[in-house]
C-alpha positions in Angstrom: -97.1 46.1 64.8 -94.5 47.9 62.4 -91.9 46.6 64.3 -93.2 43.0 64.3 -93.7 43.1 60.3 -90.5 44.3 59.5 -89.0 41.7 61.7 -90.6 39.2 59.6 -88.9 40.7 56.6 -85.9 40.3 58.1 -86.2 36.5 59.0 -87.8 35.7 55.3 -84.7 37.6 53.9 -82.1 35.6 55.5 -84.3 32.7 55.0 -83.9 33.5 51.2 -79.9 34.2 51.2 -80.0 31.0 53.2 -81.5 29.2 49.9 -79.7 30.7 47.9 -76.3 29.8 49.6 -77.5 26.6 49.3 -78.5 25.0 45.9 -80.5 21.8 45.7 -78.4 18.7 44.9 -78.5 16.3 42.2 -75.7 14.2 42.3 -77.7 11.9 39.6 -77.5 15.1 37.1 -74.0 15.4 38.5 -73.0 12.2 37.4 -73.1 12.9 33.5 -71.7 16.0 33.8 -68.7 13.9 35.6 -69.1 11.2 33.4 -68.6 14.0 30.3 -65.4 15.2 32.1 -63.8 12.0 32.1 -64.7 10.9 28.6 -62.7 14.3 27.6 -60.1 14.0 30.0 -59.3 10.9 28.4 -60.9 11.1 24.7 -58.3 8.9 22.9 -59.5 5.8 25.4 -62.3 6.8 26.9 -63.2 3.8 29.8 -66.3 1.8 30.2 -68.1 4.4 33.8 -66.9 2.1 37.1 -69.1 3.3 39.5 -67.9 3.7 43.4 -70.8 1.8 45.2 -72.0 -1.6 43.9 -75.8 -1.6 44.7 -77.4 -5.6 44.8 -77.0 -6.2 41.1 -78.6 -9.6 41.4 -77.2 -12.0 39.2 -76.9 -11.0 35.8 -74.2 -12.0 33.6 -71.2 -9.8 32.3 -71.5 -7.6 29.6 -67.4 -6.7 28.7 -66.3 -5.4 25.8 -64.1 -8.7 24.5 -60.4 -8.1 23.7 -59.6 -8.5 20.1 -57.1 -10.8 20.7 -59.7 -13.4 22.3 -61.9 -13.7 19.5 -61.3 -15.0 15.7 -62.2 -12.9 12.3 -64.1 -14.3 9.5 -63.3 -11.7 6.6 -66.4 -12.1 3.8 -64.0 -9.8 0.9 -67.3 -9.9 -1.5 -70.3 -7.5 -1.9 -72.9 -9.2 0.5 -76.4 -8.6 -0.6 -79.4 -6.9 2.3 -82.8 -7.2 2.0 -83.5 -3.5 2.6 -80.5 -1.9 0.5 -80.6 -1.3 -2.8 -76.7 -1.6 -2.4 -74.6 -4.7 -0.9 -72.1 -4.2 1.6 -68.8 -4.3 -0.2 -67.5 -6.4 2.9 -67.7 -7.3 6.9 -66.1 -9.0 8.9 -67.9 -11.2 12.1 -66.2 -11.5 15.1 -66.5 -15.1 16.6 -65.6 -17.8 19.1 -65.7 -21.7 19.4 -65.4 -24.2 22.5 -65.3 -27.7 21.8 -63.6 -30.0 19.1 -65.2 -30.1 15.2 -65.6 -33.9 14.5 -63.9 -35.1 11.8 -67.1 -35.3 9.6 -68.0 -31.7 10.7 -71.6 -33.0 12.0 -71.5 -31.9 15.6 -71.3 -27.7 15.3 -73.9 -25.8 17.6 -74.2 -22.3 16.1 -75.1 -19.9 19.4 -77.3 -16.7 18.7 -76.9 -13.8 21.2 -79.1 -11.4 22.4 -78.9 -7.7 20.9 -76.4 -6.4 23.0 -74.3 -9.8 23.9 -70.6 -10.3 22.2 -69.4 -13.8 20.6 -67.6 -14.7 24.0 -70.2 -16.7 25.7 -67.9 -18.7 27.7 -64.4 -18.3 29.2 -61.3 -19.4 27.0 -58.0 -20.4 26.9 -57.7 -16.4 25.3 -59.9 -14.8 27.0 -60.4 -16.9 30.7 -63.1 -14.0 31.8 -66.9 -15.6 32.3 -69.3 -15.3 29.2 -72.1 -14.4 29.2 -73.6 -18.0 29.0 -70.8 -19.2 31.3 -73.2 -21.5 33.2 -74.5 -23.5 30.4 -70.9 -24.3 27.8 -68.8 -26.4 28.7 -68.3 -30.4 29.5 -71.7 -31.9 30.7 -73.4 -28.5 30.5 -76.0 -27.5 28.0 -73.8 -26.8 25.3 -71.7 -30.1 26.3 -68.0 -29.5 25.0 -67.5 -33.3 25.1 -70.2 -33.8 22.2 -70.5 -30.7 20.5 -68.4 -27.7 18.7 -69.7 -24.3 19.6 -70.1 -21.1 17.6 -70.8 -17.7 18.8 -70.7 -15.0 16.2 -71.1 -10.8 17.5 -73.9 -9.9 14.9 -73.4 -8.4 11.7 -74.2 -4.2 12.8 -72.5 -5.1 16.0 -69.8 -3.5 18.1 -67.7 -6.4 19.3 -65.5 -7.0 16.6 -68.2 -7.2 13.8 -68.8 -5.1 11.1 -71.4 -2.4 12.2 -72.1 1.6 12.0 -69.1 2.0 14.1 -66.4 0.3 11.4 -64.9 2.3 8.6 -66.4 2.7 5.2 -64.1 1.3 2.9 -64.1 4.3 0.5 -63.8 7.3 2.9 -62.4 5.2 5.5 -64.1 6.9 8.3 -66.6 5.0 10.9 -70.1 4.3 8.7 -72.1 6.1 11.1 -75.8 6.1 10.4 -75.0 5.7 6.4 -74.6 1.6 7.5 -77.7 0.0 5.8 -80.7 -1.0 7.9 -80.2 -4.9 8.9 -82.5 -7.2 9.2 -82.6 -10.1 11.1 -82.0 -12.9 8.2 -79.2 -10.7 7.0 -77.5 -11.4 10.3 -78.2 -15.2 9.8 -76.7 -14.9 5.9 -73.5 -13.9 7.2 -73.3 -16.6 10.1 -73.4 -19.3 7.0 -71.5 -17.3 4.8 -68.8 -18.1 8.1 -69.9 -21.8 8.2 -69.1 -22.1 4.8 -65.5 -20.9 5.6 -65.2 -23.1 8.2 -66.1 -25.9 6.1 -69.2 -26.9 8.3 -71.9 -28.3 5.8 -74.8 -28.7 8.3 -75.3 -27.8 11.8 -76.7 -30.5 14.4 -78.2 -27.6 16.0 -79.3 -23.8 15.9 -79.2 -22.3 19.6 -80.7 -18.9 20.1 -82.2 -16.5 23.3 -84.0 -13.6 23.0 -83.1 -12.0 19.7 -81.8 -15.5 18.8 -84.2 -17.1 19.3 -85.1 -14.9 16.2 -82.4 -16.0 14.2 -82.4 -19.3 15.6 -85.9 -19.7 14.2 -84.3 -17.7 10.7 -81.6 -19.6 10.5 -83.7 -22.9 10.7 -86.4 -21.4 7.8 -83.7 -20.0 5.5 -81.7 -23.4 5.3 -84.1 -26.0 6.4 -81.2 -29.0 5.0 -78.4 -27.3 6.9 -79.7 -26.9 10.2 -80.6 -30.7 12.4 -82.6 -29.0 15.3 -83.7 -25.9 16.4 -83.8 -24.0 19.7 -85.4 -20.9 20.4 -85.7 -19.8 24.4 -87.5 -16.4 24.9 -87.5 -16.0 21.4 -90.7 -14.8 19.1 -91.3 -15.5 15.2 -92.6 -11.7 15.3 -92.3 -8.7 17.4 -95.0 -7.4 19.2 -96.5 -3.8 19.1 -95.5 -3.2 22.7 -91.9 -5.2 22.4 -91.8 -2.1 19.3 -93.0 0.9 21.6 -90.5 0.0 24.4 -87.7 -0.5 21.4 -88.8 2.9 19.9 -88.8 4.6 23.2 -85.0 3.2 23.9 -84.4 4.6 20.7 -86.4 7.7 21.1 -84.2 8.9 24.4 -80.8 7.9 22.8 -81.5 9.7 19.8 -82.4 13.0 21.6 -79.2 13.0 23.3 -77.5 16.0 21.7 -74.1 13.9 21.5 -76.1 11.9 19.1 -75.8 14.4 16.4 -77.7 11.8 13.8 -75.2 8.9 14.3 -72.0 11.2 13.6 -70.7 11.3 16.7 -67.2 9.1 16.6 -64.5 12.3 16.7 -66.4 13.8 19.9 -68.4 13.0 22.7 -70.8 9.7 22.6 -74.4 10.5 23.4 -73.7 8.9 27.1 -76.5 10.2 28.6 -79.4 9.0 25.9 -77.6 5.8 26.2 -77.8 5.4 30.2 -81.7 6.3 29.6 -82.3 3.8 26.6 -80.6 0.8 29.2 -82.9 2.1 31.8 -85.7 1.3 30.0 -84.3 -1.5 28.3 -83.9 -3.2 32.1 -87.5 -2.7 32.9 -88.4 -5.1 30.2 -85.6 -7.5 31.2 -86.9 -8.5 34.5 -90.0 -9.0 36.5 -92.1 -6.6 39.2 -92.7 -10.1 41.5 -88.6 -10.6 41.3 -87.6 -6.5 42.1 -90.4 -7.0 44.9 -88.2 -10.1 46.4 -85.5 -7.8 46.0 -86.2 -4.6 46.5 -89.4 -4.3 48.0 -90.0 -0.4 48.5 -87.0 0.2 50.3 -84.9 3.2 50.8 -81.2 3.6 49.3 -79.1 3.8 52.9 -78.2 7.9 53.6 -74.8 9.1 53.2 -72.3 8.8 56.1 -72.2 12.5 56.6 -76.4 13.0 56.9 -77.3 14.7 60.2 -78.2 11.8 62.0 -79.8 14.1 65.0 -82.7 15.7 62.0 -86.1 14.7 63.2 -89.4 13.9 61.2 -89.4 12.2 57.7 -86.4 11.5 55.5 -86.7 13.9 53.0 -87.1 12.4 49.8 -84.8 13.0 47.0 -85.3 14.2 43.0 -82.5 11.5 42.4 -82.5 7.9 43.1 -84.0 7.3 46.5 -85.3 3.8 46.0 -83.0 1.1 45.6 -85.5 -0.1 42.8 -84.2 3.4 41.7 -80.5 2.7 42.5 -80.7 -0.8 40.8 -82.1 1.0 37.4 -78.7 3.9 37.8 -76.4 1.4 38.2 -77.6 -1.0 34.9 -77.6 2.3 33.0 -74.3 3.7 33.9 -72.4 0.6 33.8 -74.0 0.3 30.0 -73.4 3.4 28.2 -69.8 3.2 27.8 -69.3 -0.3 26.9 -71.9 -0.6 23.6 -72.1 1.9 20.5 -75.4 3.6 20.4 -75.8 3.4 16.7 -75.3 -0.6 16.9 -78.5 -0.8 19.7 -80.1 1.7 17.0 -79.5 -0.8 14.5 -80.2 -3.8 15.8 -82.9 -3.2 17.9 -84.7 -2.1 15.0 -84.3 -5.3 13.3 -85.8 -7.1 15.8 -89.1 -4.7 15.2 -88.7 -6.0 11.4 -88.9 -9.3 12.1 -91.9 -11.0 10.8 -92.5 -14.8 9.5 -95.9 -15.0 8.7 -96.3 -15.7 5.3 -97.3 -12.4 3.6 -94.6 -10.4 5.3 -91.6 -13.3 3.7 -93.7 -12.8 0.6 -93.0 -8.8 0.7 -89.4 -9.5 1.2 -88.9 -11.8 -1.8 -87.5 -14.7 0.7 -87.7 -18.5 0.3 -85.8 -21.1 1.7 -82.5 -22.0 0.1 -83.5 -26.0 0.2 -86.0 -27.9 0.6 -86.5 -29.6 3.9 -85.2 -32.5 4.7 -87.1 -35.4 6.9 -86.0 -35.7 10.3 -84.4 -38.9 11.7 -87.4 -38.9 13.9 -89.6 -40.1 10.9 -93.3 -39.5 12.2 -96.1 -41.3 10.8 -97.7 -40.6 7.3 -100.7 -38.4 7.0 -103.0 -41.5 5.7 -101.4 -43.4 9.1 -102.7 -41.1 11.2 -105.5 -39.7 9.4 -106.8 -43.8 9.5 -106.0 -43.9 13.6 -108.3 -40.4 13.8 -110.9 -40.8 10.6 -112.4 -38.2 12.5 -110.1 -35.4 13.1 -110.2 -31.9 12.6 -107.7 -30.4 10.1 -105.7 -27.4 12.9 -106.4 -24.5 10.8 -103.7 -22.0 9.4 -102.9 -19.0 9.5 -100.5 -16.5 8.2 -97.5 -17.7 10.7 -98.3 -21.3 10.5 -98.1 -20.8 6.6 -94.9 -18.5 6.9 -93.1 -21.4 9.3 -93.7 -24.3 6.6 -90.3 -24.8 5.6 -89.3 -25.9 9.1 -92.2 -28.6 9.5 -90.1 -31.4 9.1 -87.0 -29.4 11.8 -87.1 -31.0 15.4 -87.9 -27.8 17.5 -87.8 -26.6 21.2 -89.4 -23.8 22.1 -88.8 -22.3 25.4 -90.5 -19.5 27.8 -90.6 -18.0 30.8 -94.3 -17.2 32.8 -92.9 -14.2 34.0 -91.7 -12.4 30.6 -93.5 -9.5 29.9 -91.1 -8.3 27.0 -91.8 -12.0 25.0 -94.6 -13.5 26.7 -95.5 -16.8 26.6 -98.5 -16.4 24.8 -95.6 -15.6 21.8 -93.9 -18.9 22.4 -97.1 -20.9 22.5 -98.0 -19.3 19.3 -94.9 -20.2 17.5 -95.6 -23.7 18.3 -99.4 -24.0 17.5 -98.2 -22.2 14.5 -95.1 -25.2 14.0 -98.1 -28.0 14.7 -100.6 -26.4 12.6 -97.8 -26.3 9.5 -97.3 -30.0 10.3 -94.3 -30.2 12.3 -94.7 -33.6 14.7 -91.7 -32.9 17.1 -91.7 -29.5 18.6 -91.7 -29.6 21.6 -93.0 -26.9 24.1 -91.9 -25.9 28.0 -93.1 -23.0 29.8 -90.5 -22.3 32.6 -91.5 -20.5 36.1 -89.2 -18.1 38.0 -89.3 -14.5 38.7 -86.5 -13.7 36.7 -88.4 -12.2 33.4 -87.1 -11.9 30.2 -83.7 -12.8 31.7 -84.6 -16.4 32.7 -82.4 -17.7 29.7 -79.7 -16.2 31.3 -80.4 -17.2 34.6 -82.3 -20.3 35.3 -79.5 -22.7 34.0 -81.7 -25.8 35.8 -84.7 -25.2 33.9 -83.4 -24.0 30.7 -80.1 -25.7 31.1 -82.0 -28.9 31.8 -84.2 -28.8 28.9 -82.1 -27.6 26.0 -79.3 -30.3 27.2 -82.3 -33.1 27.2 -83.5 -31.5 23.9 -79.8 -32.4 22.3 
């Protein structure tokens, strides 16, 4: 009996040098450790993470950091007023790019609005020949038809792309503005896209194009110069956020910020907080897309085992800590390929914007706004209240409400509102209220399209026959 229980000793003994000898793995913890290494191997130029494998991506569009040689710099040289600073910006500059010929009369400029983390180079140029990011839907008989129209695509004031934004320098201490840049809000953004038109000479835009976050502006830009702007597009857009579109933001923001690297937005002399920005995409790309579409996709299968796995093991794969899904593998890949090429201070910035943004009527109260002009009637000229009020005698007034109040000044705009059925981060239940909200404030041609797919969020990007089709038909 003695012999047998020390015996057993022995076998759990080795069994525990064995374990020890032989660490779990965790190549997914690995990889920012690696990641780290490179950044300070080559701090001065530290490049955008390539990984080795490219797992089914799908088909989302580019996200490259532009060369500043491809895009044009309007310089504003005069304090520029924010709606949440007590101080104006002494100055910014707004990185942007055109496609397309300006007609002599300067009536046939689209302005494009980008999403929050989107560059102005929406489309390949001469300058830059790489795809945009809206490749599919500029260019001769596409959406944005180059033979009819003149296209603008700004980067957003607090951007990264060649725009001014926390990563720029202060003018006085001429180091990078870090978290002392203002908080932004969304019609700031739109303020400095006219202050550009203005430069450029462009008196009123035949259209204002947005997805996503601009469809935010889009909408803005439409409310804060009702006489400039001819027609207004916003596609996955919202004329508010949402308390859950705010938690996922706040949580994005949340991880980032806990990154140690962070260190409260001062982090441009040393290490960028990587990691809380791989996390924040991660996050971000759960909103982007659908569960029907990553079921198509990815169903619940397996990432494939490396080549040198014992192939002769029996019983169950043993699971992994790190990705072991490819739903898993798809989520590291959109992370790591991120958190390199944006500043995390800029999605900070920006993102919180978007939780700002409110047009009902109390909330443009609070901020002291009001159009800049009145309206203008559209050349669609739709019949007089006492016309149709003597075809109905016995209609019922649509009743208002705070948004239908706030959207008033762009009653008389020709609108298209956009949405997908299988958003879940703007839902269509958001769209369809911004356009009961345009009818109830007496606006007679918005138009309304709810678009299918499984594509999420990212249908605008995606589906160019649907939204391609209906924004070009729209024009």
């Amino acid at each position: 009996m003695i012999s047998r229980l020390a015996a057993f000793r022995r076998i759990l003994h080795r069994f525990v040098r064995l374990q020890s000898t032989c660490p779990p793995k965790f190549p997914c913890v690995d990889a920012h450790q690696a990641r780290e290494s490179r950044i300070l191997a080559s701090f001065t130029s530290a490049p955008a993470y390539t990984p080795n494998s490219q797992p089914d991506t799908g088909p989302e569009p580019p996200y490259a950091r532009p060369n500043p040689a491809s895009y044009s710099l309007y310089r504003h040289s005069t304090p520029f007023s924010l709606i949440y600073s007590k101080n104006p910006l002494p100055s910014f500059e707004l990185a942007y790019e055109t496609w397309g010929t300006l007609s002599p009369k300067k009536d046939n400029a689209i302005l494009l609005h980008t999403g929050l983390s989107a560059s102005s180079h929406a489309a390949s140029t001469p300058s830059n020949p790489s795809p945009g990011w809206w490749e599919s839907f500029i260019g001769p008989g596409k959406a944005l038809d180059t033979n009819q129209f003149y296209i603008i695509c700004t980067n957003v004031l607090g951007g990264c792309y060649g725009s001014t934004g926390p990563s720029t320098l202060e003018p006085i201490s001429q180091t990078p503005w870090a978290t002392r840049f203002p908080v932004l809000s969304i019609f700031d953004m739109v303020q400095a896209q006219f202050h550009l038109l203005d430069n450029l000479g462009i008196e009123k835009l035949y259209a204002s194009v947005g997805s996503s976050m601009g469809g935010m502006q889009s909408l803005a830009a439409g409310w804060l110069h009702p006489s400039r702007v001819g027609k207004v597009v916003s596609i996955s857009g919202t004329a508010r956020s949402s308390p859950s579109a705010i938690a996922m933001r706040y949580a994005q923001r949340s991880v980032l910020m806990a990154d140690p690297n962070w260190n409260k937005g001062f982090y441009y002399d040393a290490l960028p907080p990587h990691t809380g920005m791989k996390l924040a995409r991660q996050i971000a790309t759960i909103t982007y897309r659908s569960g029907p579409e990553w079921e198509q996709r990815f169903g619940r299968r397996l990432r494939p085992l490396p080549d040198n796995t014992d192939a002769s093991e029996s019983g169950p794969r043993t699971p992994a800590l790190c990705p072991d899904f490819l739903i898993e593998t798809y989520l590291d890949h959109q992370g790591e390929s991120f958190c390199l090429k944006y500043d995390a201070n800029s999605l900070i910035y920006i993102s919180k914007a978007m939780d700002l943004f409110d047009m009902t009527l109390p909330a443009l109260q609070e901020l002291g706004l009001s159009p800049s002009t009145p309206p203008i009637a559209s050349s669609f000229s739709p019949p007089s209240p006492e016309a149709e009020a003597a075809k109905k005698p016995y209609a019922i007034p649509i009743p208002q409400t705070p948004l239908s109040l706030g959207l008033k000044p762009l009653s008389k705009t020709p609108m298209l509102i956009l949405s997908s059925q299988s958003d879940i981060l703007f839902p269509p239940e958001q769209q369809r209220e911004v356009f009961e909200a345009l009818k109830a404030a007496g606006n007679k041609h918005v138009r309304y399209y709810e678009l299918g797919g499984v594509w999420g969020h990212d249908t605008f990007l995606i589906d160019v026959e649907g939204v391609g089709g209906a924004v070009r038909g729209f024009l």
